[in-house]
C-alpha positions, 0 to 999 in steps of 0.5 A: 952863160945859163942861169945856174952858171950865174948862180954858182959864178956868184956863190964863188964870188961870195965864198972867196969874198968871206975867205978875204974878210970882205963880209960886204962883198959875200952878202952881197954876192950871196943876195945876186945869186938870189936874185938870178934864181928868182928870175928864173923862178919867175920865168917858170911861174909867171904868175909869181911877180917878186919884184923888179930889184932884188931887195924887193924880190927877197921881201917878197919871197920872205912874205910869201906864206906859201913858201917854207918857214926856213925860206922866208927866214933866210930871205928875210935875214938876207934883206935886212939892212944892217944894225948901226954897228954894221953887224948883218942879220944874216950872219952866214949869207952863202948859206942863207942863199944856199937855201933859198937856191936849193928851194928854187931848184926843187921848184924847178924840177 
């Protein structure tokens, strides 16, 4: 499997997670395909280091001030752990995965 098969194989998971209630599962499915496209990415530009684990790799992304402010805030949102009521600030994960994929692929274009 490439490595866009492994993004969209996980944005499928993510969407059927949401379609199941399991907000959990989307988020974290949605932050993975993240993460396989910042691999790529750093395959690319090897002098673009995010990190070794995911939640790394998307602080880094959302520091990053070379990166567009939408981006980073998607990335941000992702990254944030949850409030003590269990509520995420990401409150559309595929989404903000969508986003920071889309810029990825641009970038690899």
């Amino acid at each position: 499997m490439n490595w866009r098969d492994g993004i969209n194989l996980e944005l499928a998971r993510a969407r059927e997670a949401e379609r199941n209630g399991n907000q959990g599962r989307a988020r974290t499915s949605a932050r993975r395909a993240v993460g396989i496209a910042i691999v790529e990415l750093e395959k690319h530009f090897p002098e673009k280091q995010y990190g070794r684990d995911l939640m790394t790799q998307l602080r880094t992304l959302a520091s990053e001030t070379t990166i567009p402010e939408h981006v980073r805030n998607a990335a941000d949102r992702l990254q944030a752990r949850l409030s003590p009521e269990f509520d995420s600030p990401s409150k559309h994960p595929i989404d903000d995965a969508g986003i920071i994929v889309q810029f990825i692929l641009e970038r690899l274009s």
